[in-house]
C-alpha positions in Angstrom: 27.9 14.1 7.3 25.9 13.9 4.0 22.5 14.7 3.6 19.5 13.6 1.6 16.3 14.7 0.0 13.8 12.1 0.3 11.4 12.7 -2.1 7.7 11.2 -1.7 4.9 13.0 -3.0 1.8 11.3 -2.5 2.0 9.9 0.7 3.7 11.0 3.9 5.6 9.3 6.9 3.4 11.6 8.9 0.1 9.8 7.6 -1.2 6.4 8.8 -0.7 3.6 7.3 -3.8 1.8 6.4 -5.6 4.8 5.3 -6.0 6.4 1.7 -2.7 5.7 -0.1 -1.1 5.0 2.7 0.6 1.9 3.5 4.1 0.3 3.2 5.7 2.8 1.2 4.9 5.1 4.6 6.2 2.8 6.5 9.2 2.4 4.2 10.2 6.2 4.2 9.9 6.6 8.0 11.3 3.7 9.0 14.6 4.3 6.6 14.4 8.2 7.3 15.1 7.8 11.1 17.2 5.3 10.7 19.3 7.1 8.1 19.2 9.9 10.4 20.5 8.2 13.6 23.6 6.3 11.0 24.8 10.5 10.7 22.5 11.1 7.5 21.1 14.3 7.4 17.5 13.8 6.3 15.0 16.3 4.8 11.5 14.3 3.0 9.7 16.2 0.8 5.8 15.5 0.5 3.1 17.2 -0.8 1.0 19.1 1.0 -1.9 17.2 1.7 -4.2 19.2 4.5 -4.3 22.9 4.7 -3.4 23.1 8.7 0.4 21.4 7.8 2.8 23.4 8.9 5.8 23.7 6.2 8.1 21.8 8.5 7.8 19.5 11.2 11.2 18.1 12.8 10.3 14.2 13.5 13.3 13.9 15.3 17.3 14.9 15.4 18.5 14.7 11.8 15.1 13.8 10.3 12.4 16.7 8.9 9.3 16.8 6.9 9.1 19.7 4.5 5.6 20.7 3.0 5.1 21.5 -0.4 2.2 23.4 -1.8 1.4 22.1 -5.4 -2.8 21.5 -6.0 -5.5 21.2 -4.1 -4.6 19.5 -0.7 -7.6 16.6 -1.2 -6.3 15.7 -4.7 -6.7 11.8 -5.3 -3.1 10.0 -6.2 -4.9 9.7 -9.6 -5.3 13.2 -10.1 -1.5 14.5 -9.2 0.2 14.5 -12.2 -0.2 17.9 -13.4 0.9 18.8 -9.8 4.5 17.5 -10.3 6.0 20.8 -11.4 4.8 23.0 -8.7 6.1 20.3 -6.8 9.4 20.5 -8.0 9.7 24.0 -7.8 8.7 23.9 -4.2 11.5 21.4 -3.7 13.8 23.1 -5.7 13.3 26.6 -4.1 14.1 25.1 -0.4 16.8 23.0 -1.8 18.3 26.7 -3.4 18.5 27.8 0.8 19.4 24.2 2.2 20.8 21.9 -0.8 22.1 18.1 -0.1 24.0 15.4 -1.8 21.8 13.5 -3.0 18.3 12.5 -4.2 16.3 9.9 -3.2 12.7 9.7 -5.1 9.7 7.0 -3.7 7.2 6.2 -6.4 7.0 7.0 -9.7 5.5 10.3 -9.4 7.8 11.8 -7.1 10.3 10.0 -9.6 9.5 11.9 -12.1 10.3 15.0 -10.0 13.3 14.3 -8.9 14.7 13.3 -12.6 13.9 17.2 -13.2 15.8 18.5 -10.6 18.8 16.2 -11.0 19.5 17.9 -14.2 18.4 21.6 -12.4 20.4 21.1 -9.8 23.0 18.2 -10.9 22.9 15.8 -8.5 22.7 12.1 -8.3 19.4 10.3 -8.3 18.0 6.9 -6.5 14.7 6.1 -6.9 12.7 3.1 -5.2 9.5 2.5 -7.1 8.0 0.4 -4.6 5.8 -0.7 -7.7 6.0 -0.8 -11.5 3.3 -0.5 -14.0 4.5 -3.0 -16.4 5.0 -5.2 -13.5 1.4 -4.7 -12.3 -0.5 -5.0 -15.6 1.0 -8.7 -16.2 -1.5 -9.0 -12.6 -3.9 -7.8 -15.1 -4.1 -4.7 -12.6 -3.5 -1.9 -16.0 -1.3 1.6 -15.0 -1.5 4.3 -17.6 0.9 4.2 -20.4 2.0 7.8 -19.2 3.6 6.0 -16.0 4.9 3.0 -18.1 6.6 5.7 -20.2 7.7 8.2 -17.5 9.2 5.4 -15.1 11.3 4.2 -18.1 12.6 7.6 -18.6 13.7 8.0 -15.0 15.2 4.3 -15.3 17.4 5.3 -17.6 18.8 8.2 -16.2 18.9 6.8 -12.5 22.2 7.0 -10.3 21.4 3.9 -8.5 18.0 1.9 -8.8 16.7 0.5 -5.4 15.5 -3.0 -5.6 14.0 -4.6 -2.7 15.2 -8.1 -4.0 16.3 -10.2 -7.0 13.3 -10.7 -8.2 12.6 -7.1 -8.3 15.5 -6.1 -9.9 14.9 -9.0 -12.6 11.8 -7.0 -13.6 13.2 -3.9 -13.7 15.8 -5.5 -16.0 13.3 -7.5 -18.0 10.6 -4.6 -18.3 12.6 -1.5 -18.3 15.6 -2.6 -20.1 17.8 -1.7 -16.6 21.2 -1.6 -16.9 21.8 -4.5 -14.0 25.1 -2.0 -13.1 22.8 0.5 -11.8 20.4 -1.8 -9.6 21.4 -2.0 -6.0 19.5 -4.7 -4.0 18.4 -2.5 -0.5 15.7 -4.7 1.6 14.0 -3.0 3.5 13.6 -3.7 7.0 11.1 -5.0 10.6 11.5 -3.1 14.0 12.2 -5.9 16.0 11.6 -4.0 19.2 8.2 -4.1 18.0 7.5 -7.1 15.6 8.6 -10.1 17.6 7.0 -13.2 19.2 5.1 -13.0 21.7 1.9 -14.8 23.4 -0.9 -15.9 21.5 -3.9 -15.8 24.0 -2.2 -12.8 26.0 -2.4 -10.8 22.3 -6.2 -11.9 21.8 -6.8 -10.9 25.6 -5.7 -7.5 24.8 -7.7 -7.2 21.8 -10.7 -9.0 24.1 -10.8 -11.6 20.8 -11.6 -15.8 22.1 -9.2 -18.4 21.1 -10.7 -19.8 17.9 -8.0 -20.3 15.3 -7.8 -17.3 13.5 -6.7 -15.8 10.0 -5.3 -12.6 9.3 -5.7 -10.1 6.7 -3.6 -6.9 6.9 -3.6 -4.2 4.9 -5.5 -1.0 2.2 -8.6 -2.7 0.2 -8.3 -3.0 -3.3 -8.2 -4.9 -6.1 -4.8 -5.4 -6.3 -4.8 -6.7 -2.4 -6.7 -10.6 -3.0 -9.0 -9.7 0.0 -12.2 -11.4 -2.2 -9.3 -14.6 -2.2 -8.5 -14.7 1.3 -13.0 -14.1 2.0 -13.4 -16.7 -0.4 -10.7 -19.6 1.4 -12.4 -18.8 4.5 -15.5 -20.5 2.8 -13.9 -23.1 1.7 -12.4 -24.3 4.8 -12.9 -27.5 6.2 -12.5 -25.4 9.8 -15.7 -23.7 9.9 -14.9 -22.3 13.2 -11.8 -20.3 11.7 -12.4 -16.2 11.4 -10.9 -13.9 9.0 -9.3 -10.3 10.9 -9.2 -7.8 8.1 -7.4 -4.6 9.5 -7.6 -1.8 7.1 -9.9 0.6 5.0 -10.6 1.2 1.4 -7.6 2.6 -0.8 -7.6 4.1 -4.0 -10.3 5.4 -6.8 -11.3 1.7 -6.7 -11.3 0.9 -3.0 -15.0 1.6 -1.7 -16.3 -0.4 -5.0 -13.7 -3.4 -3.9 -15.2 -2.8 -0.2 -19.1 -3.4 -1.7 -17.9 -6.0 -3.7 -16.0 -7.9 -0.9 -19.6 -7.5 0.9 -21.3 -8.9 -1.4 -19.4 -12.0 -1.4 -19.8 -12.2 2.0 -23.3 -12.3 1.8 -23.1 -14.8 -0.6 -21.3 -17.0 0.8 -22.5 -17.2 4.2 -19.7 -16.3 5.9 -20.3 -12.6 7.0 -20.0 -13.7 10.7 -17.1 -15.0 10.7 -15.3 -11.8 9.2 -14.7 -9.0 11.9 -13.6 -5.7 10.4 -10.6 -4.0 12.3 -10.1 -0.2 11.1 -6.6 1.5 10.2 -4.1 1.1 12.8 -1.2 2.5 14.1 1.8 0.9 12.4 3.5 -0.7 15.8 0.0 -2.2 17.0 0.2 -4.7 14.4 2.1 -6.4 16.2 -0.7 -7.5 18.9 -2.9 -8.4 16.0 0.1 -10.9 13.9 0.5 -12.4 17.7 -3.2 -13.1 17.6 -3.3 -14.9 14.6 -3.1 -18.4 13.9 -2.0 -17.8 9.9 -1.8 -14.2 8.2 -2.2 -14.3 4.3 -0.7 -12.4 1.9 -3.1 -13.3 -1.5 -2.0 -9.9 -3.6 -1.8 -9.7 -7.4 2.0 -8.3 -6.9 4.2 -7.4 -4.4 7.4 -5.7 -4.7 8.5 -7.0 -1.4 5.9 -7.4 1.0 6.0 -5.7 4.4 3.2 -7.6 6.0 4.4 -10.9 5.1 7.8 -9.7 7.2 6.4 -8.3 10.4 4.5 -11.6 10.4 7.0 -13.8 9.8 9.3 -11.4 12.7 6.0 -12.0 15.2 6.6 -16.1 14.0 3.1 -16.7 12.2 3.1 -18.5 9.5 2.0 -16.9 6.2 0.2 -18.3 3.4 0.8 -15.6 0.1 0.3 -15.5 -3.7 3.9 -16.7 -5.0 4.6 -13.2 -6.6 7.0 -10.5 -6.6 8.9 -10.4 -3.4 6.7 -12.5 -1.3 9.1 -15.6 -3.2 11.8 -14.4 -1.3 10.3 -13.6 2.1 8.2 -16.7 2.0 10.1 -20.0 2.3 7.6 -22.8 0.8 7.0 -26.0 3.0 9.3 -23.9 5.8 8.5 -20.7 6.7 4.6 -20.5 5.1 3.0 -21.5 2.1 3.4 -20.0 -1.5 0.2 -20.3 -3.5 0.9 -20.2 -7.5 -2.9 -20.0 -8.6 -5.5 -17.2 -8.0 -7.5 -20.4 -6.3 -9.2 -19.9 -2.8 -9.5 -23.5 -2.7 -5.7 -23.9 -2.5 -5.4 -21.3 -0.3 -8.1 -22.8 2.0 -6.1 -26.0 1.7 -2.6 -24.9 2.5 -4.5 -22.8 5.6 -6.5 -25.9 7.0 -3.3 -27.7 7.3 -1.9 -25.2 9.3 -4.7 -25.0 11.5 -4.8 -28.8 11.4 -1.1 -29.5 12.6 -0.8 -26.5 15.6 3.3 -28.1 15.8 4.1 -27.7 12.8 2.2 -24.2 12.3 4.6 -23.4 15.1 7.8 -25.1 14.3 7.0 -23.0 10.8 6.6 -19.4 12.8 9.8 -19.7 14.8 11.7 -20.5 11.4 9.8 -17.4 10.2 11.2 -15.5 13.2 14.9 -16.5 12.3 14.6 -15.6 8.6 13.6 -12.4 9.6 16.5 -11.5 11.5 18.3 -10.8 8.5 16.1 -7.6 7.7 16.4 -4.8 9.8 16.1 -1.2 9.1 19.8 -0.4 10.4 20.8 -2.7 7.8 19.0 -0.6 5.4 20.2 2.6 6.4 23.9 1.7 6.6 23.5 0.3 3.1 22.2 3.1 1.6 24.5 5.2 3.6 27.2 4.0 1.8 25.6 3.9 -2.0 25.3 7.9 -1.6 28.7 8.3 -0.4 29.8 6.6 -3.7 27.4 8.8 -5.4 29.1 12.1 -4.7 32.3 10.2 -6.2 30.8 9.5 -9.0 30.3 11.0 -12.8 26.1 11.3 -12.7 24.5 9.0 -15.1 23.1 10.7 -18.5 19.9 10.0 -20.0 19.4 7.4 -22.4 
């Protein structure tokens, strides 16, 4: 059996999604952690300590812990936790001295940065997934400190293995990091398909006591970086003005209750407050009631590494309509699957929307193609995948810096 250190500072599997900074990356490390642990992987993620009542470990199930470490002030902002990273590291370092493991397996940059330090402390091999990359996200004009820019290329250089979620992903890491493409190993990341299938469209709005008027869906933290003001803004431009807009989440980030105001605002001016009902934070496998509700869910972020949402809608067969970025170009097949948008334009949002609403067939013939696509990401999949890249890690020379 080999054994992991998941490694995920700011945000834990624990947490829900929808909430703060959580969201996909949540998802990501619980879904792969379980499923890691039931493929024989002994797993132990490491998260900072983020409310005082946490006890230092909580066994999610056979094979799969949470360990919390102390390092700042438990209500620290994601903004404000970089000089927390070597507290954080010596609390990871100090368990790992009782209970080491194989390997290393860092989420995010900051908990990337950690685990480059204990590679060499403790030399061991390092994968990270970044989930999201500052030079990546500023070319969405959505700016990252030069610190990150600077530390993630450090850590790229010295990574084992580099997780990409898809080509297009690892294309940027080799086109804005200078990534050795040797390194990059293409993981996707996965749907529960016990959960996120198809399923009846009036028996989904029954249960969330919703009418049958065609509806959009919006799913996930609000902030800039999101596109909810896009998908607000195609909801006014729509020649169906008895469509709705779903949004389920909450504000996110040092910017997310100005985004909130602002999304108001255009609300207001736009004259479509009614027509918007506000859903909070759910639990992650209740989603799937709200995609089954939905007549179209869209996707209208700045960038996307992968995409989560645009997945579990696709595996509930909805059609999505998303900003052609990132990973949403390989999740979403244009003219088959959904829509890709390549302007920052609500009116061709609302346009690619109202067709869908227009032609209920075709929306449908579109969903179940969705559905089939989907069937090639599951979180098994994952697991066994990355199951194998640490085995070949341990065999391995580690990587020196560059």
């Amino acid at each position: 059996m080999s054994s992991v250190a998941i490694i995920s500072m700011h945000t834990s599997p624990l947490e829900q999604p929808g909430m703060g900074d959580s969201g996909g990356m949540n998802v990501y490390v619980r879904e792969l952690s379980a499923s890691l642990a039931q493929a024989g992987v002994d797993v132990r993620v490491y998260v900072r300590r983020w409310a005082n009542n946490l006890p230092d470990r909580v066994s999610v199930e056979p094979g799969f812990e949470v360990v919390h470490i102390s390092a700042g002030s438990p209500d620290l902002a994601k903004e404000d936790l970089l000089g927390c990273i070597d507290a954080f590291t010596e609390g990871i370092a100090a368990d790992l001295a009782q209970r080491p493991v194989d390997v290393l397996h860092a989420n995010y940059w900051l908990s990337a940065v950690a685990a480059h330090r204990l590679k060499h402390e403790l030399n061991l091999p390092l994968v990270a997934t970044f989930h999201t990359l500052a030079r990546v996200k500023a070319e969405a004009g959505d700016h990252e400190s030069l610190e990150r820019a600077q530390a993630e290329a450090q850590v790229i250089g010295c990574c084992d293995a580099i997780c990409a979620s898809n080509p297009v992903e690892a294309e940027q890491l080799i086109q804005f990091y200078g990534a050795l493409p040797e390194r990059i190993e293409l993981v996707a990341p996965g749907v529960d398909h016990a959960f996120f299938s198809p399923g009846d469209r009036l028996g989904a709005q029954a249960a969330l006591g919703i009418d049958d008027r065609p509806t959009l869906l919006f799913v996930g933290r609000i902030q800039p970086l999101k596109g909810l003001k896009i998908a607000v803004a195609a909801l006014a431009q729509l020649q169906n003005t008895d469509a709705r807009l779903i949004v389920v989440g909450g504000p996110s980030g040092a910017d997310g209750d100005a985004e909130l105001a602002s999304v108001y605002e255009l609300l207001d001016s736009l004259g479509v407050a009614e027509r918007v009902e506000w859903i909070d934070p759910q639990p992650h496998h209740a989603l799937s009631t709200f995609y089954r509700a939905a007549d179209v869910v869209i996707v209208p972020s700045r960038s996307e590494s992968f995409g989560l949402v645009a997945l579990e809608a696709a595996a509930c067969a909805i059609p999505v309509v998303a900003a052609a970025v990132g990973g949403l170009r390989t999740l979403v097949r244009n003219d088959s699957t959904g829509f890709l948008i390549d302007s920052r334009d609500p009116a061709d949002f609302a346009q690619r929307i109202d067709e869908l609403l227009a032609h209920p067939a075709r929306a449908a013939a579109m969903g179940q193609a969705a559905a089939v696509e989907s069937d090639r990401y599951a979180w098994p999949t994952t697991a066994g995948r990355l199951r194998r890249l640490y085995s070949d890690l341990r065999a391995r020379q580690l990587v020196e810096c560059r």
